[in-house]
KEDREN-771132 format. One record per residue (C-alpha): residue number from 1; residue in three letters; y, x, z. Coordinates in steps of 0.2 Angstrom, whole numbers, m for minus. Each point is the difference from the previous one (the first is absolute). Layout:
REM KEDREN-771132
+-----+------+-------+-------+-------+
: seq : type :    yy :    xx :    zz :
+-----+------+-------+-------+-------+
: NUM :  Ala :     Y :     X :     Z :
...
+-----+------+-------+-------+-------+
This chain:
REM KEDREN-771132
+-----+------+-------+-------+-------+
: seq : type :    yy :    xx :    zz :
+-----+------+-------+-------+-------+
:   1 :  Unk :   114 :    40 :   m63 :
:   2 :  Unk :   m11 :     4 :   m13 :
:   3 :  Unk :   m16 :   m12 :    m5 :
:   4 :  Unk :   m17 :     4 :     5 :
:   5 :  Unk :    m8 :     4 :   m17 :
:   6 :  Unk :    14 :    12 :    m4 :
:   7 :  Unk :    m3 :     8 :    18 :
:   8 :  Unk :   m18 :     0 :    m5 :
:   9 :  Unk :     4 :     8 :   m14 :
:  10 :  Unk :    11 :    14 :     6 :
:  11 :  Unk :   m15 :     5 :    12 :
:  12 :  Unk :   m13 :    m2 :   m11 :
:  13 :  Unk :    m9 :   m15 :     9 :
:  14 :  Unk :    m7 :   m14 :    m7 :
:  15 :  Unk :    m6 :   m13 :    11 :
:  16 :  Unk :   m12 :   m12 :    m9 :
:  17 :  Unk :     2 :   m19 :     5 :
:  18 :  Unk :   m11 :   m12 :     2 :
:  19 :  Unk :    m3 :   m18 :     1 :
:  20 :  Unk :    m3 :    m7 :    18 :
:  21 :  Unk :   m10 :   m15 :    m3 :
:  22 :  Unk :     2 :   m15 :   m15 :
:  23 :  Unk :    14 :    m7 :     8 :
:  24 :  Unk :    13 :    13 :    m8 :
:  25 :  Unk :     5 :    11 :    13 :
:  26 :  Unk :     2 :    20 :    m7 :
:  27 :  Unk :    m1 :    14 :    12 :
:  28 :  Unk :    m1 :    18 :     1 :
:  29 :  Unk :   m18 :     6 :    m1 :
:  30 :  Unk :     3 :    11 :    15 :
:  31 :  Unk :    11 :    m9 :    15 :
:  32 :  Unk :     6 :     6 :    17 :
:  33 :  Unk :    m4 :    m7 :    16 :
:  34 :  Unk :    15 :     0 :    11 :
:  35 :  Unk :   m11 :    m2 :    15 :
:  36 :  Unk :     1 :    18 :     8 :
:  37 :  Unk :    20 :     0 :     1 :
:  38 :  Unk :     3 :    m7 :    15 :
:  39 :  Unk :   m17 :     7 :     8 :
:  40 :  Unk :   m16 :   m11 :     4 :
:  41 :  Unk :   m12 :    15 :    m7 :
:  42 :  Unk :    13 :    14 :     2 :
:  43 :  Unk :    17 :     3 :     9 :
:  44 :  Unk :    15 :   m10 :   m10 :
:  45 :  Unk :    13 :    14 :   m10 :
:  46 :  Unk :    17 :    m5 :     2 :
:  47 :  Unk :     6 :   m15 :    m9 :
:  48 :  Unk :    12 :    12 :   m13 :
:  49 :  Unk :   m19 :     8 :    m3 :
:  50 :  Unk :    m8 :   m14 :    m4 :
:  51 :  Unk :    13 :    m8 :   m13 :
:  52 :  Unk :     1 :    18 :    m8 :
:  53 :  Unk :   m20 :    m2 :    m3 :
:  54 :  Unk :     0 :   m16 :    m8 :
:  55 :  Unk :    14 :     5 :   m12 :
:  56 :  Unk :    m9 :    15 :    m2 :
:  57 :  Unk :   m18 :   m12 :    m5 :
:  58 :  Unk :    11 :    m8 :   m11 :
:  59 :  Unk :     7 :    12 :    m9 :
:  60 :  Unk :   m15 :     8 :    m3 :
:  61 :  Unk :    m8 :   m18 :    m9 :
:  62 :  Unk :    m7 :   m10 :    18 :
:  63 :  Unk :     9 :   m16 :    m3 :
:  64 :  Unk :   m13 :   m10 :    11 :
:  65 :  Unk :     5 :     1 :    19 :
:  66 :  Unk :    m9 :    m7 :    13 :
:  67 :  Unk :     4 :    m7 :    18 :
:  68 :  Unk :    m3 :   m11 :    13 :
:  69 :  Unk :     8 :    m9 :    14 :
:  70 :  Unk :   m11 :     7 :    13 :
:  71 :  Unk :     3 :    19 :    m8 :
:  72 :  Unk :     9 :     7 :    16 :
:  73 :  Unk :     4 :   m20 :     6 :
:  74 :  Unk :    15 :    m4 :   m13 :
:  75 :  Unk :     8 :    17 :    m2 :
:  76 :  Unk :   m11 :     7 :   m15 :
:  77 :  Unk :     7 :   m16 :   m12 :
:  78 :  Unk :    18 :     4 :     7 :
:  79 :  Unk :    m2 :    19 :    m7 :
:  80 :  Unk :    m8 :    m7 :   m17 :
:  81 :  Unk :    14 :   m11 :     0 :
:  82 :  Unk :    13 :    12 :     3 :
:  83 :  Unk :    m9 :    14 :   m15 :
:  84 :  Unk :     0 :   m15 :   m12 :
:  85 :  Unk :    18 :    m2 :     1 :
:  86 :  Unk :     3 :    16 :    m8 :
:  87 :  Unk :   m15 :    m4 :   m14 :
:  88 :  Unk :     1 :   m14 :   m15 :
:  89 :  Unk :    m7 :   m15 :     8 :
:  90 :  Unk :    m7 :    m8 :   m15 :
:  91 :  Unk :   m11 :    16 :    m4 :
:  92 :  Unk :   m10 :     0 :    17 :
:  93 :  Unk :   m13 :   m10 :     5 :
:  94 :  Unk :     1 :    m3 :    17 :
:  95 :  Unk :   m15 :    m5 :    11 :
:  96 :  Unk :     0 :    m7 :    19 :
:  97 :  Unk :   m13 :    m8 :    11 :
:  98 :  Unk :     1 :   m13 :    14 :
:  99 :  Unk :   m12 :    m5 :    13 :
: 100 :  Unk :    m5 :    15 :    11 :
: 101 :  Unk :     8 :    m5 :    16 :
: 102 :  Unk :    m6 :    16 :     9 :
: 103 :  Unk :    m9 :    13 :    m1 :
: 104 :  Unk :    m8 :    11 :    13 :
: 105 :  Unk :   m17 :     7 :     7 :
: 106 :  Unk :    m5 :   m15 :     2 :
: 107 :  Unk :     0 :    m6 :   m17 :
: 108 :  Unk :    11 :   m11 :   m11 :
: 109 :  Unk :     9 :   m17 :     6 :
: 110 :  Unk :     3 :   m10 :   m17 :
: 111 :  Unk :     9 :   m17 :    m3 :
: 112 :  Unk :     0 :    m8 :   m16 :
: 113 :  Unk :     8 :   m20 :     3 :
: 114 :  Unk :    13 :    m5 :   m13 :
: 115 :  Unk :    13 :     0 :    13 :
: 116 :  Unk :    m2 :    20 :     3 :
: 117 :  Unk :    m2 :     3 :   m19 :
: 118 :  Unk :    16 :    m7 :    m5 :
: 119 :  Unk :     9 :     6 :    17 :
: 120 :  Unk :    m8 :    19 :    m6 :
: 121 :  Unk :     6 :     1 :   m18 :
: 122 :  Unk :    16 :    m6 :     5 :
: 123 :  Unk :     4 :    14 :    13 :
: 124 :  Unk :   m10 :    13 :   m14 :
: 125 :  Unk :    13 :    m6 :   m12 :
: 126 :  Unk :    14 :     2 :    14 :
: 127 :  Unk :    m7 :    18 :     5 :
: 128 :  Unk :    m3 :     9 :   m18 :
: 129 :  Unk :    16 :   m10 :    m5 :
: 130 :  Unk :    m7 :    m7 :   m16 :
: 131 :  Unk :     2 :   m16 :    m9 :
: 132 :  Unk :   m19 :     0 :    m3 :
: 133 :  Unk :   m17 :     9 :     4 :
: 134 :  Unk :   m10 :     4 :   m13 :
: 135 :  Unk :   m17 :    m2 :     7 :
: 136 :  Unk :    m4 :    m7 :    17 :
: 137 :  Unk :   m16 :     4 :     8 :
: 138 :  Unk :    m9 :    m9 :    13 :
: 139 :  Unk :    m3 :    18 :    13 :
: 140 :  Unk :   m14 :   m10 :     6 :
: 141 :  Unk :    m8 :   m15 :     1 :
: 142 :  Unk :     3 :   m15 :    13 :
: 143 :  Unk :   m19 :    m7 :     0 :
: 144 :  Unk :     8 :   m14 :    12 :
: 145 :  Unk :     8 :    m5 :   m14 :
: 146 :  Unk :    m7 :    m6 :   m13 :
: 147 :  Unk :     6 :    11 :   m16 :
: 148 :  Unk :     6 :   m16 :   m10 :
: 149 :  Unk :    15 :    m1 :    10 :
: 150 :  Unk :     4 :    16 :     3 :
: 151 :  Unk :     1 :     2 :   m20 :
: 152 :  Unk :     8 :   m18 :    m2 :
: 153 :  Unk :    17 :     6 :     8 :
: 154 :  Unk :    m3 :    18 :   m11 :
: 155 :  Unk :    m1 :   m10 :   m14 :
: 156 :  Unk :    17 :    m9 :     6 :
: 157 :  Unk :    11 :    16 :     0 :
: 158 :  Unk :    m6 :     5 :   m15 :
: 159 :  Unk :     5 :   m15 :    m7 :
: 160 :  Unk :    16 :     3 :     8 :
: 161 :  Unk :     3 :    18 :    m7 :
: 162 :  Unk :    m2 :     7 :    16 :
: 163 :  Unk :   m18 :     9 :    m4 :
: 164 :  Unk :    m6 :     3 :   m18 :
: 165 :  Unk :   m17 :     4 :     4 :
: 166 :  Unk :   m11 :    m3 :    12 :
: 167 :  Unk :   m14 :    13 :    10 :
: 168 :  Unk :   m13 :     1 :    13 :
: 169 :  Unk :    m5 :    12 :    10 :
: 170 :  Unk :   m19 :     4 :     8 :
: 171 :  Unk :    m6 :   m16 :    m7 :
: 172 :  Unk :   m18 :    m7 :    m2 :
: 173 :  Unk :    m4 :    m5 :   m16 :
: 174 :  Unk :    m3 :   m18 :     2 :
: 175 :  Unk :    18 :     0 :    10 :
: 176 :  Unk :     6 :     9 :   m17 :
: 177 :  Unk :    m9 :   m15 :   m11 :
: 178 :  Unk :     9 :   m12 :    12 :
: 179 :  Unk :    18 :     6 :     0 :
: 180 :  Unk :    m2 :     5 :   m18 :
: 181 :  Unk :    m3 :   m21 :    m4 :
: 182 :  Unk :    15 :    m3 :     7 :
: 183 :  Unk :    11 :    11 :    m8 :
: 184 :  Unk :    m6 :    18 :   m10 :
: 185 :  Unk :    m2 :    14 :    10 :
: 186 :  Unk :     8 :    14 :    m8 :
: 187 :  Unk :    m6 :    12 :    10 :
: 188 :  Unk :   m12 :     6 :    13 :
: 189 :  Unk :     3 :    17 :    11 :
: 190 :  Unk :   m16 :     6 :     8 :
: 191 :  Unk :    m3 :    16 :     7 :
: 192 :  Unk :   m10 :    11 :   m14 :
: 193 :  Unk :    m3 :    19 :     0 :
: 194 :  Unk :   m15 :    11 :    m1 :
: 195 :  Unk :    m4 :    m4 :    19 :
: 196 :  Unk :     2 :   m18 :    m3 :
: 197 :  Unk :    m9 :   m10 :   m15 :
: 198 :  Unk :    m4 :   m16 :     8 :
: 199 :  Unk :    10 :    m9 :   m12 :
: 200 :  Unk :   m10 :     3 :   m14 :
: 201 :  Unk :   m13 :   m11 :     2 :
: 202 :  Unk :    10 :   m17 :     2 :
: 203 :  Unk :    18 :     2 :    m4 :
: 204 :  Unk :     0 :    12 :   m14 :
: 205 :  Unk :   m10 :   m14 :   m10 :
: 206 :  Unk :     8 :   m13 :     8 :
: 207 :  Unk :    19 :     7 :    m4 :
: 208 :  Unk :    m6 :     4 :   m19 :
: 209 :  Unk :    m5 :   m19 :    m1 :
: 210 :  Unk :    16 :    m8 :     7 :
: 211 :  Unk :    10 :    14 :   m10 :
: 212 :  Unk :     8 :     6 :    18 :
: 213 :  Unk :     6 :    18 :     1 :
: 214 :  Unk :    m7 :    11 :    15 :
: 215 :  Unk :    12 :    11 :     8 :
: 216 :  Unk :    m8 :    12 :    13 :
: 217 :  Unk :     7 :     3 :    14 :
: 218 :  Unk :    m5 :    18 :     9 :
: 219 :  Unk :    m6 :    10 :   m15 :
: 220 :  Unk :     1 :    17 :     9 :
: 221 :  Unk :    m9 :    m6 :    16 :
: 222 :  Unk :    17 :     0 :     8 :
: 223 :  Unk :     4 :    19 :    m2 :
: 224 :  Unk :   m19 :     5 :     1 :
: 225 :  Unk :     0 :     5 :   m18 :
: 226 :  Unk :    15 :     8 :    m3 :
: 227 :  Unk :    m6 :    10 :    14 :
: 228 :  Unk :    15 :    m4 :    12 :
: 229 :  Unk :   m13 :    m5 :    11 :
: 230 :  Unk :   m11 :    10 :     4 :
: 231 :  Unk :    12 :    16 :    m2 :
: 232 :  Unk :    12 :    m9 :    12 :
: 233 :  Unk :    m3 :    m7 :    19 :
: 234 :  Unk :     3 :   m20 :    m1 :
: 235 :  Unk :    14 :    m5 :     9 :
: 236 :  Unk :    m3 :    m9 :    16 :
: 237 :  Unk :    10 :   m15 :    m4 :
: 238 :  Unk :    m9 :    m2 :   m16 :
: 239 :  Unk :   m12 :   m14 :    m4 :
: 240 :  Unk :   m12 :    11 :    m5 :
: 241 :  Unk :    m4 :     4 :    17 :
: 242 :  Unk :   m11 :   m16 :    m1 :
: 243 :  Unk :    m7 :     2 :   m14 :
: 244 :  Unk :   m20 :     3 :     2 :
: 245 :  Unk :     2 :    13 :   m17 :
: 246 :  Unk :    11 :    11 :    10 :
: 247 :  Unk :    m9 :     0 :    16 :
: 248 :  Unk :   m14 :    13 :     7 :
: 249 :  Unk :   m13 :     2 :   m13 :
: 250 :  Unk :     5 :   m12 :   m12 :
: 251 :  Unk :    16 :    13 :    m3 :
: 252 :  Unk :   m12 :    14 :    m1 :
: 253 :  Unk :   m10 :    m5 :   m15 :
: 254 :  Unk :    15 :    m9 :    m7 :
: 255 :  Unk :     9 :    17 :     0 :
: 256 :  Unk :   m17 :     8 :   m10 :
: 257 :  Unk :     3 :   m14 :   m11 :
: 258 :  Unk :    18 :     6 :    m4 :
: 259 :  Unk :    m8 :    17 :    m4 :
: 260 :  Unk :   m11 :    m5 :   m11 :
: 261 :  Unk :    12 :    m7 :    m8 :
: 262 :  Unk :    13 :    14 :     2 :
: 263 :  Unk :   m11 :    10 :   m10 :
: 264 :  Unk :    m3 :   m12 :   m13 :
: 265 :  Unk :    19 :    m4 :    m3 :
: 266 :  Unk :     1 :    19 :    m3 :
: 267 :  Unk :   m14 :     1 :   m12 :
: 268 :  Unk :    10 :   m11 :   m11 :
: 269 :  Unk :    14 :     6 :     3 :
: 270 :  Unk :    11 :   m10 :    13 :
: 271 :  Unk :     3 :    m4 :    15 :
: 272 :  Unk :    m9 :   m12 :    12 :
: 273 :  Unk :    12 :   m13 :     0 :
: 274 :  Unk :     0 :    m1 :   m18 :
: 275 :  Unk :   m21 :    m1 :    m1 :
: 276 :  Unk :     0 :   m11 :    14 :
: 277 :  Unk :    13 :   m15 :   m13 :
: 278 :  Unk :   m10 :     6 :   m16 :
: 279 :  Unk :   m18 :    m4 :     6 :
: 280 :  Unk :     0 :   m16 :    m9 :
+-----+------+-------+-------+-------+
């Protein structure tokens, strides 16, 4: 198999890397969120698919992949697992999440006790069949529990090689200030696009102090931007049947939003999708 960079070369693609976080973790500026393989937003492509897409990210310079154990309940890390068999290990960086129990319209069932930590890394492990998980996220946060213990047993399988670093997801920033005393935060996934900026008020400035990287999750307002969404009929398993932005008049104005921007992205010269990562 050939090596990444001299893939990269042969097609002319130069990823730029970056550092994710002060804690040492090197990533791919751009990375690919396995999420819509096995359906949740969309319908899942067959499993042969799916492998062939992140071989192709790969190949292409992605080298930061994504997952979750709720992503199609188990099944998305299993494929992941099954793509990473025929990649070199040691150059991906592999991220996985724990403590979304469930997930439905009535909103998010979360567990963060040290018990269920430990228990979820170890069956991640067994699912993507890896020796270790790069960075662990927290999906989201327990507030029964208090942070401290949810990051004491983190900070135990990272002390055990199981995890390198250590993530949160959706969380405040005195949770982030908290769980960062206990053991550094290397990074922080939030959702951040041009319809949401909430972020930039606390956590930017907070992340920038504690030296935590900030991965957002949903940069294309889950197809919207790339226009997927608004040229296509949402499918009726999808979650974003419940989302308020793709209901009634919400997903009227959104879909003049998209136009605007549309015409923007061909001002300058590309397409939505590409505007829609650039705006920063």
């Amino acid at each position: 198999m050939a090596g990444v960079g001299e893939l990269q070369q042969q097609q002319g693609v130069v990823m730029p890397r970056v550092k994710l976080g002060t804690q040492g973790l090197e990533v791919s500026k751009l990375g690919f969120g396995c999420l819509g393989l096995t359906g949740i937003h969309n319908d899942p492509v067959p499993e042969e698919v799916g492998i062939s897409i992140i071989k192709h990210a790969f190949h292409s310079g992605i080298t930061f992949f994504d997952t979750s154990d709720i992503y199609g309940v188990n099944t998305n890390e299993v494929l992941v697992g099954k793509a990473l068999k025929q990649l070199p290990r040691e150059k991906v960086q592999l991220a996985t999440k724990f403590g979304a129990v469930k997930v439905d319209s009535n909103g998010i069932i979360v567990k963060g006790t040290p018990e269920y930590v430990r228990s979820c890394c170890e069956a991640s492990l067994n699912r993507l069949g890896v020796e270790y998980i790069d960075l662990y996220y927290q999906h989201r946060i327990d507030t029964t529990v208090p942070i401290e213990d949810t990051m004491g047993e983190l900070k135990k399988l990272v002390e055990e090689g199981k995890i390198k670093y250590i993530g949160l997801s959706e969380a405040s920033p005195e949770t982030v200030r908290r769980a960062h005393a206990v053991h550094p935060i290397t990074a922080l996934q939030m959702e951040w696009s041009l319809w949401t900026r909430d972020i930039e008020e606390e956590i930017v400035p907070l992340c920038r102090e504690l030296g935590i990287g900030i991965v957002p999750y949903s940069p294309l307002g889950c197809g919207l931007f790339a226009g997927k969404a608004v040229m296509e009929s949402i499918p009726a398993n999808s979650l974003m049947q419940i989302l308020p932005r793709f209901q009634g008049e919400n997903f009227e104005k959104n879909k003049i939003f998209y136009s605007r921007i549309e015409k923007l992205a061909e001002k300058h010269g590309c397409t939505p999708a590409q505007l829609a990562l650039a705006w920063e």
